[in-house]
N, C-alpha and C positions, 0 to 999 in steps of 0.2 A: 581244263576249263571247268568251272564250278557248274552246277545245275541251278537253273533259275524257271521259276515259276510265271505262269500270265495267263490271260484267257484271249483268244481270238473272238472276235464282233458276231458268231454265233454258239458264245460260249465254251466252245471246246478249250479244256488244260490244253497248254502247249507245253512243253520243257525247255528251259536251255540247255549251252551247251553240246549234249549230242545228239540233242531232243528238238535241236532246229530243225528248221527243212532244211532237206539234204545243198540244195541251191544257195539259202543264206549261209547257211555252214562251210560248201567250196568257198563264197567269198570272204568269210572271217582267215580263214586258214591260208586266204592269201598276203588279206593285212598284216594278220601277224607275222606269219614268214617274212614279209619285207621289214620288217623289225617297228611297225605301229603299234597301235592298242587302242581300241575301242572300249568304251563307256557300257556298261549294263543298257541304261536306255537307249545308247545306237543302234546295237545287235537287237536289240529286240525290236525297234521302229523298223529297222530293214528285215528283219524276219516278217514281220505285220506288214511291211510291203509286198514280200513274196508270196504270202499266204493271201492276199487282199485282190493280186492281179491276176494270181491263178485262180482265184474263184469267180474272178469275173471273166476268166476267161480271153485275158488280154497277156497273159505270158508269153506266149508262144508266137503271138506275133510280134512282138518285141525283139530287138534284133543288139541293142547295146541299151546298157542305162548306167549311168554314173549316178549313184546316188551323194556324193561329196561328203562323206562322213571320216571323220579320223582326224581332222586338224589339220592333214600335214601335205605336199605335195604329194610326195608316195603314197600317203591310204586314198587320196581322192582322185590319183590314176584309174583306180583298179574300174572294171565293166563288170558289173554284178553279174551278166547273163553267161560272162564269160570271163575268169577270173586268172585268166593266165599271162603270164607279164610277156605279153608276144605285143607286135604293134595287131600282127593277124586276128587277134582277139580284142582287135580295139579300145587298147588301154589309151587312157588322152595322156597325149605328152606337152606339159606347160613349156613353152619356149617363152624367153624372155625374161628378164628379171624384176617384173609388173606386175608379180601374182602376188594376192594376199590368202594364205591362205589359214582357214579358222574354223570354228565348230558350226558357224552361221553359213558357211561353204567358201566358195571360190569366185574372189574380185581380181577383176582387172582394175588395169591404174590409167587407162584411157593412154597407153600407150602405143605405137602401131607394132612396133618388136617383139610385143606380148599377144600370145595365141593360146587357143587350145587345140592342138592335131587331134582330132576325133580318129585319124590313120582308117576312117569308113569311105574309101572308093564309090565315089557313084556306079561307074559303069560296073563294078563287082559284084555291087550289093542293093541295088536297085530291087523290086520286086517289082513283076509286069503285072500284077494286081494294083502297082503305085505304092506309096511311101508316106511314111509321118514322120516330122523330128520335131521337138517342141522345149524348151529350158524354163525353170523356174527359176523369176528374177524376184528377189529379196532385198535388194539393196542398190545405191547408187544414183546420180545425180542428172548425170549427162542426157540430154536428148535427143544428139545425134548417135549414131555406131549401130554395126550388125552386131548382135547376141550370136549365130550361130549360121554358120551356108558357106556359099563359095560360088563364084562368077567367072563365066569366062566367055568375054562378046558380049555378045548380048544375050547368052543361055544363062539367067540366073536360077539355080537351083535349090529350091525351097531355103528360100533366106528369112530364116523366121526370128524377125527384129525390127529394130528400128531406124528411120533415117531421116532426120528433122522430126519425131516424132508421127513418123507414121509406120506402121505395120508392115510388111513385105510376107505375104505368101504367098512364093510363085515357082513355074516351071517357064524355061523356054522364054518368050519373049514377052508371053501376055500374063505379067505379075498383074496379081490384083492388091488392090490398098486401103487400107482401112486410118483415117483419121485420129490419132490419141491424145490427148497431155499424157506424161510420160508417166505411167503408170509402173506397178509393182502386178505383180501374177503368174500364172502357166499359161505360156504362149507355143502353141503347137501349128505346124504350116503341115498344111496335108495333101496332097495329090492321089487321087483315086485312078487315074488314067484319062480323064478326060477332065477333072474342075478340081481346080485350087481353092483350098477351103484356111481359113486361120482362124482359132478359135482363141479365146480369154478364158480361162477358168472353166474350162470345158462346153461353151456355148458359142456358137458359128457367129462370127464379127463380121468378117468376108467375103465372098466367093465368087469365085469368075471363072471363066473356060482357062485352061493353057495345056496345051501340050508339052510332053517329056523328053527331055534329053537324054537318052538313057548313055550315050557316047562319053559322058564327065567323067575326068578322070580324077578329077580334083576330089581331094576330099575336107569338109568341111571346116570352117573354124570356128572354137568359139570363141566370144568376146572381140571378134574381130570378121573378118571372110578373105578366103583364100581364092585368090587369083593368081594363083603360082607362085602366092606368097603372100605375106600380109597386104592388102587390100587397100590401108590408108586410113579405112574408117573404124577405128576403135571404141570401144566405150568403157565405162570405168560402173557399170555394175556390177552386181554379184549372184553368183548363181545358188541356188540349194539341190535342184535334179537338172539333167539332162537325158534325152534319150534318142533313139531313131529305129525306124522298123517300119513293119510295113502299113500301108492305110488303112486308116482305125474308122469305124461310121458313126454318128452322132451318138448311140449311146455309147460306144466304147470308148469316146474322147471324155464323157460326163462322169462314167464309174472310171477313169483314169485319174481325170483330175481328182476327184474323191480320193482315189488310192493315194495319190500323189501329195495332196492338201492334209489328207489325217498323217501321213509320214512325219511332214514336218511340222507339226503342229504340236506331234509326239517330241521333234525337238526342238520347240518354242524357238523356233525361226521362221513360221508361218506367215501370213501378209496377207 
């Protein structure tokens, strides 16, 4: 792999190649091995993601991230945090033959057969500090369908999307909602252990008490929600990120989004 040049947002040379960080580098070397190829400017927008949330100090609590880079279903499997093609390392597996997938990311086709497996267990992977998951949506029409969660009863588990155009971030029974026209943005649903918070572009929209079901076994969908299987209510937008980990606090949701906003803006699929 060639050596490529850049400077990181406090001026430091960066290198490419083998001059990435060690983390963007595990995930190049998984795209390729699955026989992709990434763009110069990909590799280095997800390099400038990994160097971006490790400065703010939100790496480590990040638990899976799909950044949806490479065009293809295989490059936009991979879990940047964790790049091994296990489900264990929460690689998303597209079910369904409703994906579009493209340099702008990954659209559903408002089908209910079409999903994304996040393969992330609640009850496994839960933190009892509480949890964030949040998608950047780019693209798409529909105003009804979940973006990303899973239900079972009445324990909805941070469903962070929409349903008639309104918002869903919730634990347990006491989902809170927030009013939209169907907007484009970073929508992240967060539970702290005690209040469900859902933010827009890294600013609090939301928030209300609910308690945690930490017993889900389900684990999440996107572009759809899983209730032991697809759920019914689909939507036919488009993703650019996805992640989930643990509860992030107002400013770690604000330098998130930031991380998350200059990524893709690096590859002019911003909104």
């Amino acid at each position: 792999m060639p050596f490529r040049l850049g400077t990181n947002r406090i001026g430091r040379l960066i290198v490419g190649g083998t001059g990435f960080d060690p983390d963007a580098q595990a995930f190049f070397t998984a795209v390729t091995g699955g026989g992709d190829t990434l763009t110069t400017t990909e590799e280095n927008a997800v390099n400038q993601l990994v160097l971006d949330l490790k400065s703010a100090n939100i790496w480590t609590s990040l638990q899976a991230i799909w950044p949806f880079v490479g065009g293809t279903a295989s490059s936009q499997k991979w879990n940047l945090k964790d790049p091994r093609d296990l489900d264990a390392a929460y690689r998303m597996t597209f079910a369904g033959a409703g994906w579009t997938h493209s340099a702008d990311g990954v659209q559903q086709s408002n089908d209910n057969s079409t999903y994304g497996d996040t393969n992330y267990p609640q009850n496994t992977n839960d933190n009892t500090a509480g949890m964030s998951m949040g998608v950047y949506i780019n693209g798409g029409t529909t105003a009804t369908g979940y973006d990303l969660g899973c239900l079972s009863g009445a324990y909805a588990f941070l469903i962070a999307g929409y349903g008639n155009n309104t918002f869903y971030s919730g634990y347990s029974v006491s989902n809170t909602t927030g009013a939209f026209t169907m907007p484009n943005g970073f929508f992240v649903a967060d539970n702290n252990g005690t209040t469900s918070t859902g933010y827009r572009n890294g600013a609090s929209v939301v928030s209300g008490g609910g308690a945690r079901n930490l017993s889900l076994s389900l684990s999440p969908y996107l572009g759809n929600d899983n209730r032991g299987g697809p759920g019914g209510e689909p939507t036919d937008r488009r993703y650019a990120f996805c992640f989930m980990g643990e509860s992030l606090g107002s400013t770690e949701q604000s330098d998130l989004y930031t991380a998350v906003q200059d990524f893709n803006t690096t590859l002019s699929r911003q909104v």
